[in-house]
N, C-alpha and C positions, 0 to 999 in steps of 0.2 A: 604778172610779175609785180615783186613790191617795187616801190620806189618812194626815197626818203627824202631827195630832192633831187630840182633841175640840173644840178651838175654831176653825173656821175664821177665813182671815184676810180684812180687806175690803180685797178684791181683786178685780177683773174676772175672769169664769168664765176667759178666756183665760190669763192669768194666772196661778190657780190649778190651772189642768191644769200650764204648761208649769213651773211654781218647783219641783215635787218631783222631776220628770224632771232636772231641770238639778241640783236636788242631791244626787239618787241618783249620776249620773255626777262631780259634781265630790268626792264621797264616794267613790266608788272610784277614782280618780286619786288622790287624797291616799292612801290604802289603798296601792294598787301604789309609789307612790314611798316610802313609808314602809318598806316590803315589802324587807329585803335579797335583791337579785338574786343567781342562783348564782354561781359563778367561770365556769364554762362560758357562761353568758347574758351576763354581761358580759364576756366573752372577743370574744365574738362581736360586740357592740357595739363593742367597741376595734375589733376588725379591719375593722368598719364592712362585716362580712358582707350586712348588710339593703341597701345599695346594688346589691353583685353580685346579690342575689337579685332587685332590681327591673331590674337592667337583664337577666338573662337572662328575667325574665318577659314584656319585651318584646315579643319574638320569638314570644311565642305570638298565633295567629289571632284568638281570639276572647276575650270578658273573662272565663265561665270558666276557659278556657286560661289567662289571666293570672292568677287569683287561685289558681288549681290549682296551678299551676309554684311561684309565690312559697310558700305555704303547704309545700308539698313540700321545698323550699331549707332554709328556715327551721328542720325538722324534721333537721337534719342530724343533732343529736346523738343522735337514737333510731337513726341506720341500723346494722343488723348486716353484716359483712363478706360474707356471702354478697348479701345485697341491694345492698351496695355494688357487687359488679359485675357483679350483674344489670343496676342503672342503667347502667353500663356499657356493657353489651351491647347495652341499649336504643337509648342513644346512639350506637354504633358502628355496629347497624342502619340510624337514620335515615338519619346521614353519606352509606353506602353508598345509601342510597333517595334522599336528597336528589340524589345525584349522576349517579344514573341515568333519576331523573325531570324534574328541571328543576324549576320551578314546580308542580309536581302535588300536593306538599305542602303546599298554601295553604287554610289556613281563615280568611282573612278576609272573606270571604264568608258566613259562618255565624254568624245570629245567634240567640246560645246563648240570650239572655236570653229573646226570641218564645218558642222551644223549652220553656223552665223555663215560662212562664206561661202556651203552652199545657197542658200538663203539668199543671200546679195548678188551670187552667180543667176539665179536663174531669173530671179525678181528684175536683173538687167538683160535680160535677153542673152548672156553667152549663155557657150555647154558646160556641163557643171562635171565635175572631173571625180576620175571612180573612188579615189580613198572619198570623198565628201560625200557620193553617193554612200558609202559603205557607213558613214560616222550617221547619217538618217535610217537607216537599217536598226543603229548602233541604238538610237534614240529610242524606236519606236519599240524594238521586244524590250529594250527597260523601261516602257511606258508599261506593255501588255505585262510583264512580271511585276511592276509595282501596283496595276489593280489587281493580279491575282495577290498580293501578297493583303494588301487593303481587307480583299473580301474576306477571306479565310481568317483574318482575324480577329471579325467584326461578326464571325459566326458563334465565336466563344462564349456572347450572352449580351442582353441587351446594353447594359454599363460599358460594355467592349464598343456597342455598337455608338452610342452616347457619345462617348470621348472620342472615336476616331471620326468623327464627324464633319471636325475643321480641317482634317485630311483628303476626307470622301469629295469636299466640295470642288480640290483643285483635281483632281485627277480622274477620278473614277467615270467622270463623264467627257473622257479623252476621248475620241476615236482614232483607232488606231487603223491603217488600210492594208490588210494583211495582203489584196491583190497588189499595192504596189511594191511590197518586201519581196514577195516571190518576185517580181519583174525585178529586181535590182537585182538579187541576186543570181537571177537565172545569167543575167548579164557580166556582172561586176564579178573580180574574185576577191577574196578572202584580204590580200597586198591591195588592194585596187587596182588591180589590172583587169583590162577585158578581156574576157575567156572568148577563150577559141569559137564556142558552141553561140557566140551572141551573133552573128549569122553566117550563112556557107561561104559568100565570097572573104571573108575575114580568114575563116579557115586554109581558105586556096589561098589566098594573098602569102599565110603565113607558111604552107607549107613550102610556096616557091622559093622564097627567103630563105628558109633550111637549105634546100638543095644548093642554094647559089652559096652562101655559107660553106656549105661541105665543098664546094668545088671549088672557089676562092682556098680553102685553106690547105687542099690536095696538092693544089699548082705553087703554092707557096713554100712549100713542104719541100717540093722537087727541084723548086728553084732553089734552096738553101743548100741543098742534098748535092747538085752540082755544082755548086761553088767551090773554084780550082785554091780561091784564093784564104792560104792558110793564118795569114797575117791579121783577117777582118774577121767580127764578129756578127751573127747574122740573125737577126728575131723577127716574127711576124707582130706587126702592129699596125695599128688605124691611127686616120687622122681622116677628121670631118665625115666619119664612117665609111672614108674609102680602105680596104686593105691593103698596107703596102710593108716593105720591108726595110726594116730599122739597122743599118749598116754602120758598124764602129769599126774604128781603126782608120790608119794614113792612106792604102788604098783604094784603089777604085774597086767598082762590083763591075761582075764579067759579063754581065746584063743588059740590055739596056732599058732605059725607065726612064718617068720623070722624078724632080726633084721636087719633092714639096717643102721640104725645110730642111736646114741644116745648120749645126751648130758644132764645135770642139767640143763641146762636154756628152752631151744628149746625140749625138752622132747623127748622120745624114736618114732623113726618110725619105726612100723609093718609092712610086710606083711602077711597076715592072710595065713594061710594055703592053706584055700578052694577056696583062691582068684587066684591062682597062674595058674592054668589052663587060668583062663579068661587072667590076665594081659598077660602072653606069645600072647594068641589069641591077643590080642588087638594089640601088639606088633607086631605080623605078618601083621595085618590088615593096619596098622598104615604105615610098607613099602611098601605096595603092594599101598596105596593110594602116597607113595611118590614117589614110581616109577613110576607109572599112572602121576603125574603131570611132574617129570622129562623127559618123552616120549614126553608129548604134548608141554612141552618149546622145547624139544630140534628138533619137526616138526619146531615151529614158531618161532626156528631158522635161521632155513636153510632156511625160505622166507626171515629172514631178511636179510639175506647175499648174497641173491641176489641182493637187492635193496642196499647194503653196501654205495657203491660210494655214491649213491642219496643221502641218508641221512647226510653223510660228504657234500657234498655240501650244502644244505639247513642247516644244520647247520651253516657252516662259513659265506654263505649269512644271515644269522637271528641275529648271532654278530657284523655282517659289519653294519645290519641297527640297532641293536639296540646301535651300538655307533654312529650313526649319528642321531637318535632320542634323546641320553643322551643330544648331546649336542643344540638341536635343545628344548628341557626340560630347559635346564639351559640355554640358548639365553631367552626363553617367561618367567623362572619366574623371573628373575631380569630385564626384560621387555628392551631386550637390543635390537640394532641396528646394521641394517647389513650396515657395512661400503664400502666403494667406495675406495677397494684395488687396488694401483696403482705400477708401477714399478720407483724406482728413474733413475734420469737420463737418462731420455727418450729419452730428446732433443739431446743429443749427441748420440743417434743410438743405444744404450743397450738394449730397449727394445724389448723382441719377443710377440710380437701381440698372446694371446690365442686362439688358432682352435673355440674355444666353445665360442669368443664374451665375450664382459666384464659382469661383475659382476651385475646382474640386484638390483634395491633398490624399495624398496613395498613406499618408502616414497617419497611424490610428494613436500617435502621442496628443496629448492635448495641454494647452497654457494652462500655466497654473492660473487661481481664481483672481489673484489680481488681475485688472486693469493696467494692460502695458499701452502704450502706444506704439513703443517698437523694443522686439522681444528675439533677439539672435545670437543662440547660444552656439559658443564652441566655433564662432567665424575666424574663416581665414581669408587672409589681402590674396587673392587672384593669383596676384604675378610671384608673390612670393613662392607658393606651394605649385607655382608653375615650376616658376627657377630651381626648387628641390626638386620634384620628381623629373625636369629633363637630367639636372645631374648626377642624379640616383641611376637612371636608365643609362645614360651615356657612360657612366663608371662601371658599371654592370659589363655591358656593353666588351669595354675595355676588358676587365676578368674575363669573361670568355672567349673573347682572340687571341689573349695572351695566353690562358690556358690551350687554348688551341694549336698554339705556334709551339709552344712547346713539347706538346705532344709530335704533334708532326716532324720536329726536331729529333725526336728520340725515335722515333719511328725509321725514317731515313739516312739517320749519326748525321745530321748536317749541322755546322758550326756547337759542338760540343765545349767549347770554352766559353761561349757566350751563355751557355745556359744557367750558368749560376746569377749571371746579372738578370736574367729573364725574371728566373724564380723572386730575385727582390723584388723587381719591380712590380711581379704579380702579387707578391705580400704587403706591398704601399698600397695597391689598388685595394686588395679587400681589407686592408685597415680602414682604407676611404669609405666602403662601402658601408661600415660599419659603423663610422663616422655619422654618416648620411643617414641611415637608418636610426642613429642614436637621436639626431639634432635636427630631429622633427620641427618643425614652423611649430609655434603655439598658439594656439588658437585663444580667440578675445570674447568673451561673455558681454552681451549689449542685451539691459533690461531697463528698459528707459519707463517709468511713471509716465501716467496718460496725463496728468495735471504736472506733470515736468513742461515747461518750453526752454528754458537753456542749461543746458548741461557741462558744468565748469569741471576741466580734469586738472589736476596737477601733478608733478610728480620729478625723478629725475630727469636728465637730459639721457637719452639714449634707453628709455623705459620702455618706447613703444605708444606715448603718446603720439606723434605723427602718424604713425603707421596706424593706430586705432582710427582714426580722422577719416582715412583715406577708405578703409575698410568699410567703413556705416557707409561713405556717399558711395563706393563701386560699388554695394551690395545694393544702393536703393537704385542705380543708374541699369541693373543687371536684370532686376526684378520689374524695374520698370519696360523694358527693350524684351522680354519675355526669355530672361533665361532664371535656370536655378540658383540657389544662394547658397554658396561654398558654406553649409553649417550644418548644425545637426539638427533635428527637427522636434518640435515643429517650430515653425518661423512663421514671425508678424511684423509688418512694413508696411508703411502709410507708401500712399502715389503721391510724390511729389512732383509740382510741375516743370521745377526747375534743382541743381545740386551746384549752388555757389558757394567757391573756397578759396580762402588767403591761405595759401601754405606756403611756405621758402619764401626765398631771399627774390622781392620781387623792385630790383633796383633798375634803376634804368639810364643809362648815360644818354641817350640821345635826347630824354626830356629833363634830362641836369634834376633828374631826383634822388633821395638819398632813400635808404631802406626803409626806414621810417615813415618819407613821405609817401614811396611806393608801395607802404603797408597801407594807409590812412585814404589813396585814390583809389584801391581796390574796395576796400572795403565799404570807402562812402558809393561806389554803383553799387557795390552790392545790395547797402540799405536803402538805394533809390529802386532796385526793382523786385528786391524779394517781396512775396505775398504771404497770404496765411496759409498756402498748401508749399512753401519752399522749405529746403533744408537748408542751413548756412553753417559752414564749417570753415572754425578760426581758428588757425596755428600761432600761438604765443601772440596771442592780442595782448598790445600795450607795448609790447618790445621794440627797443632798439632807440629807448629816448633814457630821461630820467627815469629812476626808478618809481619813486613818488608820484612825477606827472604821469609816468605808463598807466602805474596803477591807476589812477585817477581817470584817465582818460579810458581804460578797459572796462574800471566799472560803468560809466558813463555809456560807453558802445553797447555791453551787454544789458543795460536797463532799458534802452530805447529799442531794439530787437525785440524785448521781450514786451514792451509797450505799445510797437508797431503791429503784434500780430503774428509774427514768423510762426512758424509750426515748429518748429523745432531748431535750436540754434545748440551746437558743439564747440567748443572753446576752452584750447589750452594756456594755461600761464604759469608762469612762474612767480605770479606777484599772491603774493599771501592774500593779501585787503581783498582778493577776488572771492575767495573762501568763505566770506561771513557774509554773502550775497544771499543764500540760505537761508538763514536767522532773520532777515528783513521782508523776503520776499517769497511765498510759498512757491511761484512758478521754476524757481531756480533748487539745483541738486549739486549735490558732491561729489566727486570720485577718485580717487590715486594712482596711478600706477604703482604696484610692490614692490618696495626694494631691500633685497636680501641682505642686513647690515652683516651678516657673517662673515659671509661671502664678497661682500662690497659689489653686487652687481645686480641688475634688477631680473625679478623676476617674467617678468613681461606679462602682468595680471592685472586686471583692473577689481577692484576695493570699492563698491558701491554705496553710496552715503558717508563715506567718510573723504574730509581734505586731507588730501597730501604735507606732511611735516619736512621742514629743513631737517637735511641729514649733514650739510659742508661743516659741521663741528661735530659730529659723530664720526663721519667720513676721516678730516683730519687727524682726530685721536686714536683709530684704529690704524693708521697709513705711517705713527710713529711722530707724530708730529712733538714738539717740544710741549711738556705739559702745561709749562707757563704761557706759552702763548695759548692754546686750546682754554684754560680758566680764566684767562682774562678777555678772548673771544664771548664767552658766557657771560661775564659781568656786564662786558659790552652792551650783548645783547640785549639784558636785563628779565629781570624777572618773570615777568607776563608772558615776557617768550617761551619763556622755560614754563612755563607754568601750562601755555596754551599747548605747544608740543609735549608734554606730561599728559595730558588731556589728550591729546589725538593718538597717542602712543597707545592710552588705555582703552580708547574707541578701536585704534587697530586689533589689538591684542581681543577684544569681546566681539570684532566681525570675525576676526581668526578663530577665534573658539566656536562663534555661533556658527559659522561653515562648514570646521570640524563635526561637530554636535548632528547639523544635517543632512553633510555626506554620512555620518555615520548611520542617523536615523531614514535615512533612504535605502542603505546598504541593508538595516533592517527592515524597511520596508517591501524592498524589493525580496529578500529572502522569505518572509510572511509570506508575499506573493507565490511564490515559488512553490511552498510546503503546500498553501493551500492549493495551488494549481495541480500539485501532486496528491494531494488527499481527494481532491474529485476525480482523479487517474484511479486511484486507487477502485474510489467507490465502484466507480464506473465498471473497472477489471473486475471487482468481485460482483456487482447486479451482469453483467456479463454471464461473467462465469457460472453461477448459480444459474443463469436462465438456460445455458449449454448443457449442465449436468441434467436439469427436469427435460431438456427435450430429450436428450440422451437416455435417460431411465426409461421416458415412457417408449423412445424408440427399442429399446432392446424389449421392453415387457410387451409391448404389442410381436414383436421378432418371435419372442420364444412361446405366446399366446399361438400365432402361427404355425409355428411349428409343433404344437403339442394339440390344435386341432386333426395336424396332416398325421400324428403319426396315430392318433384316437381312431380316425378314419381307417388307416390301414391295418389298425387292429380289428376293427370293427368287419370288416371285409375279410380278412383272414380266418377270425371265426365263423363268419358266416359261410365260407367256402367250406371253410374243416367240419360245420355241422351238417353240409349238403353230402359231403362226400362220404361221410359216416353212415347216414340214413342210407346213402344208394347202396355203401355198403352191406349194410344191415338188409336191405332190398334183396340186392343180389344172394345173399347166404339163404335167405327165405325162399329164395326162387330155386337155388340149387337141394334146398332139402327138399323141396315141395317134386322134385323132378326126381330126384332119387326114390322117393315115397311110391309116386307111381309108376315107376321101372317096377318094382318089387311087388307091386299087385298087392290085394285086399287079402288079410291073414285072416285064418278060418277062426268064425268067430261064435259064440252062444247064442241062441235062439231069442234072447234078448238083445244080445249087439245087434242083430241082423232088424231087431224091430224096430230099436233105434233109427236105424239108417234110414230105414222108409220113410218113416216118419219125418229125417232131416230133408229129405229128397222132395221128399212132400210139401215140403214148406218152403223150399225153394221153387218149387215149379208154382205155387200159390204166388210167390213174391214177382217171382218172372211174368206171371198173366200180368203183372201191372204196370211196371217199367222193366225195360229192354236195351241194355246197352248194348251201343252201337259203335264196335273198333274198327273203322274202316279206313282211317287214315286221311280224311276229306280236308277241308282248310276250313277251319273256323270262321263265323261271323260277328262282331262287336255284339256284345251282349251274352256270346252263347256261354253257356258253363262246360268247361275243361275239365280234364282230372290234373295232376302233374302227379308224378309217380316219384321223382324227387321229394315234394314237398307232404306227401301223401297224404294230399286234401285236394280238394278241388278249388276254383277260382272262376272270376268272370274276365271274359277278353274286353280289354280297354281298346287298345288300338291293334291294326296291324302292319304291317309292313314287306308285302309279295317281295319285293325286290331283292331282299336280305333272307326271304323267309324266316321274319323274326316274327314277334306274338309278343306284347304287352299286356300282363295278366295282374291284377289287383286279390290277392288275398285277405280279404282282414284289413290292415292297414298298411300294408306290405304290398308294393309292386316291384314287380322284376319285368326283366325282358329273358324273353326265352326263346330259343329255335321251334320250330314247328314239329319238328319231329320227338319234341320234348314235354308234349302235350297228348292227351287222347280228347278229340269230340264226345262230349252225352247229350243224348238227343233224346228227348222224350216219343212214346213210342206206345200206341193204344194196341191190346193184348185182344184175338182174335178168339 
């Protein structure tokens, strides 16, 4: 117990706990504000850093993840330049994973805080209770799904494998105990309850409880059922999980029971007499099921506390990526750019070269050939193009509920006079919406010279000089902390160590200082600790004294900045004499905010190399001012003045033409690109296409080459058939006349036919003493000579083939295959 002193005070014990707690903290409140802030911590406050940090904490899944990310942000000014683009890499992983995954990145599902308190549950020796079992379940398949997600898309090619790398290191060698996922869940259910199945006596425990349940509410039933008394009202209900019966009304119950409570409003609770048996049972039953559950948490305990350690690690791994996902979430929805973090001051030897290789950029735009030192086109202030797009969505938002209500309005006829105020209101919304749409954030062009170190803007009040200020130091505080740069790409940004700024009204009553001197005590820490890797950003230096002594005193601030070293100093004012800082000194530049004399309002554009001109006697003579006062304003002012804003007007006038001139010769530029990108389309389609027609030709002429061998062939085959068939032809008629001839016997002939014939007889049986064919029908052997009566020549047998009774017979240069019976043997044959 605290105690504040030896005399207590009389006070309620209540009281006196809670008075020293409340004054210990409003004692250190008073302490911290008392407590001069550094330059860097109120740096950070001005630029209202703690917003960007909560709204990228957003993004993260779980409230770990969210208090990890913000504390992580916050810590910016400790990061060293090697770590800065580690985070880097980190985030440039995610991008690359978010965009391959989809949704697969999502830990809102995960709840860290079960997790933490199972963790401290079992780490203290109690039993750790079933939803906290089920949130370690929860943790672990979003472990196993985030290295399957890892692996698969580090399979896509080695570059994939490269850059997920700073991912791989925190998770992918997780183990994950897939035996103790099955024990939880075999046990725990889905709510956190323990299932019936987590052992038999739990099961029996729980079924006796039903029964006593069902019989408790049977009797209760019966008792209401017989009550005589029409006056009272009669419900079943519990207290202290006995069942008893909830009696309203003036009379008594016809029952008898105890009384457990009773009030006029809430009516008398009974317990019935006859009930009291059961409820005690129930009562026993009702422990013996709770110890049954308390047994089976406190088995699938003791697994978890084996696995302890594992689960602490997979937990702070699933924090570590889900703040590298936050911010890797908030880089893709403001659709921001990974910048080409550089170390200043390279040239002189300060830099340590990173182990891990620079900073990889997914974007294939490249700086133009100057030498920027910081180069970020088309930047937007964070919170601003936050503040639009939440009320772009949220008006949206509005249009379709309201269009919704009124449909379902007309759908139902319900409140049909109100519907005309609907429809206005739904027609202010989307004029808003349109609004919103129209009156886009404008985005601020920063090309800062590498031999620039302080950068003097001027311009009107409500230009957009503060808000440019704040822009450069979140964008370097962003890039440094390893997130994207709300701009268009590509982007160049020194590592600064430190981002110190005077901006607003930095007054202070409790040290009796005036704005002035609350300008002059910021600013003098700031030039007591900026170095040559800081950035220093000053809102209207010199303000808020003489105008003479401000200027005098700004130039003065701004030459020693630039004399000390600073890396880069930003600095608005309103004093002219700041402008010809310039002209003296090569390290110092120019710039203006534009402002629209048309119009009378500024454009919100920054005019590079040129000062900003007095418009309050422009201003005035356009606003109707008296012409006498406005020309003797002028005389006032005198000449020089007039002369040097005649001068800056004509410098404005030839930046506006030369911008004109280059958006215009980029617009042709990029259309060159375009034709020629299109003229190697082209080329490409026609070597293409010519190379499809030659395969194409030669495919068809080889096709119909084909086809005009196959049908050569089957002409060639059908003659040779029609010429066999002919000859057998021409055979066969030969053989029928020859048959005929000798049915009809030898016709009587002259004593000279008759000597012929001997003679021929004669010379036949001469021919026969020498060869003797032989027609027996035998089977041929390779080599032997055949007749064929087809072909009516003879032939030698090449091969044969019993099986088929075929014969392969070679004529001349001709081979066929023939049946056997398509052949006659000649056998040579010595004449006796």
């Amino acid at each position: 117990m605290l105690r504040l002193s030896a005399n207590p005070s009389p006070l309620s014990p209540t009281a006196s706990l809670v008075r020293p707690r409340r004054l210990l903290r409003l004692r250190a409140l008073a302490v911290a504000a008392s407590a001069p802030a550094s330059p860097s911590a109120r740096s950070l406050r001005l630029l209202e850093w703690g917003k960007v940090c909560r709204a990228v904490a957003s993004f993260a899944g779980t409230a770990h993840g969210r208090e990890a990310t913000e504390k992580q942000l916050w810590g910016v000014e400790d990061v060293s330049y090697e770590r800065s683009r580690r985070l880097l890499r980190e985030t440039e992983a995610a991008v690359r994973l978010l965009g391959t995954s989809g949704g697969s990145l999502d830990f809102s599902g995960l709840d860290t805080v079960a997790v933490e308190s199972a963790i401290n549950r079992v780490s203290g020796g109690s039993v750790i209770k079933g939803q906290e079992a089920m949130a370690v379940v929860s943790l672990m398949l979003l472990v196993e799904s985030l290295q399957g997600t890892i692996k698969a898309a580090m399979k896509q090619g080695e570059d994939s494998r490269d850059l997920l790398m700073p991912l791989t290191e925190t998770i992918l060698d997780a183990v994950v105990s897939k035996s103790l996922v099955k024990s939880i869940q075999d046990i725990i259910d889905d709510d956190g309850s323990v299932k019936d199945t987590a052992s038999p006596e739990l099961r029996r425990y729980r079924d006796q409880v039903q029964v006593l349940e069902s019989r408790l509410c049977q009797l209760m039933d019966k008792l209401i059922r017989n009550a005589d008394n029409e006056a009272s009202l009669s419900e079943v209900s519990s207290v202290n999980g006995r069942c008893c019966i909830k009696m309203t009304g003036n009379k008594s119950s016809n029952f008898d029971g105890l009384l457990l409570s009773s009030g006029s409003d809430a009516g008398s609770m009974i317990e019935p007499i006859v009930a009291i048996p059961l409820n005690d049972e129930l009562q026993g039953a009702r422990a013996l099921v709770a110890r049954a559950e308390l047994d089976a948490l406190s088995k699938l305990t003791d697994k978890i506390l084996l696995e302890l350690d594992n689960i602490q690690i997979l937990m702070q791994e699933t924090i570590t990526l889900d703040k590298v996902t936050a911010r890797a979430k908030y880089s893709i929805a403001y659709d921001g750019t990974l910048p080409d973090l550089y170390l200043p001051n390279f040239e002189h030897g300060t830099i340590d070269t990173a182990k891990d290789g620079p900073v990889s950029t997914t974007s294939s735009a490249q700086l133009p050939k100057r030498s920027w030192k910081l180069f970020i086109p088309n930047a937007y202030h964070p919170l601003l193009l936050q503040q639009h797009q939440e009320n772009l969505r949220r008006t949206k938002k509005d249009v379709a509920s309201a269009t919704s209500e009124i449909r379902r309005r007309r759908i139902y006829g319900q409140d049909i006079a109100e519907e005309d105020q609907l429809a206005a209101d739904l027609d202010f919304m989307k004029i808003r919406v349109s609004e919103l749409e129209r009156n886009h954030p404008i985005p601020v062009d920063f090309m800062i010279a590498e031999e620039t170190t302080v950068l003097v803007i001027t311009g009107p009040n409500t230009g957009g000089k503060t808000i440019s200020l704040k822009t450069v130091g979140l964008a370097s505080l962003m890039a440094k902390i390893g997130l994207y740069i709300l701009a268009s790409e590509p982007v160049k940004i020194p590592w600064f160590d430190a981002v110190y700024a005077d901006i607003g009204d930095e007054q202070s009553l409790t040290q009796s200082l005036s704005t002035f001197s609350g300008h002059l005590k910021q600013i003098g820490a700031i030039r007591a600790q900026s170095t040559s890797q800081s950035l220093v950003l000053l809102d209207e230096v010199g303000a808020g004294t003489n105008p003479l002594e401000g200027a005098a005193l700004g130039m003065s601030l701004l030459e020693s900045f630039a004399e000390a070293g600073s890396f880069l100093t930003l600095a608005t004012t309103h004093h002219g004499e700041l402008k010809t800082l310039k002209y003296s000194n090569d390290s110092f530049e120019n710039a203006c905010v534009e402002f629209d004399e048309e119009n009378l309002k500024p454009t919100f554009r920054i005019l590079w190399g040129i000062p900003g001109r007095s418009n309050a006697i422009n201003i005035a003579e356009r606003l109707g001012l008296s012409l006498d006062i406005v020309e003797s304003s002028r005389r006032l002012l005198g000449t020089a003045g007039a002369e040097i804003n005649a001068l800056i007007m004509d410098m404005e006038k030839f930046k506006q033409d030369y911008h004109e001139q280059l958006q215009q010769a980029q617009h042709y530029l990029m259309q060159s690109k375009e034709l020629h990108n299109n003229l190697e389309v082209a080329q490409k389609n026609i070597v293409d296409h010519t190379t499809a027609q030659r395969k194409r030709k030669s495919r068809v002429v080889s096709e119909y080459a084909v086809m005009a061998r196959s049908i050569i062939h089957k002409k060639f085959q059908l003659f040779r058939e029609s010429a066999i068939a002919q000859r057998v032809l021409e055979e066969e008629k030969a053989a029928e006349k020859a048959k005929l001839e000798r049915v009809k016997g030898p016709e009587p002939s002259s004593t000279s036919s008759l000597k012929k014939t001997q003679i021929t007889n004669s010379s036949m049986a001469t021919k026969a003493s020498d060869n003797i064919i032989d027609e027996d029908g035998g089977i041929p052997e390779v080599g032997d000579l055949v007749y064929v009566p087809k072909l009516k020549n003879q032939a030698t047998v090449v091969k044969i083939d019993p099986s088929k009774n075929e014969v392969q017979v070679q004529a001349g240069m001709m081979k066929l295959k023939l049946k056997l019976k398509d052949v006659k043997i000649q056998k040579q044959r010595t004449a006796r």
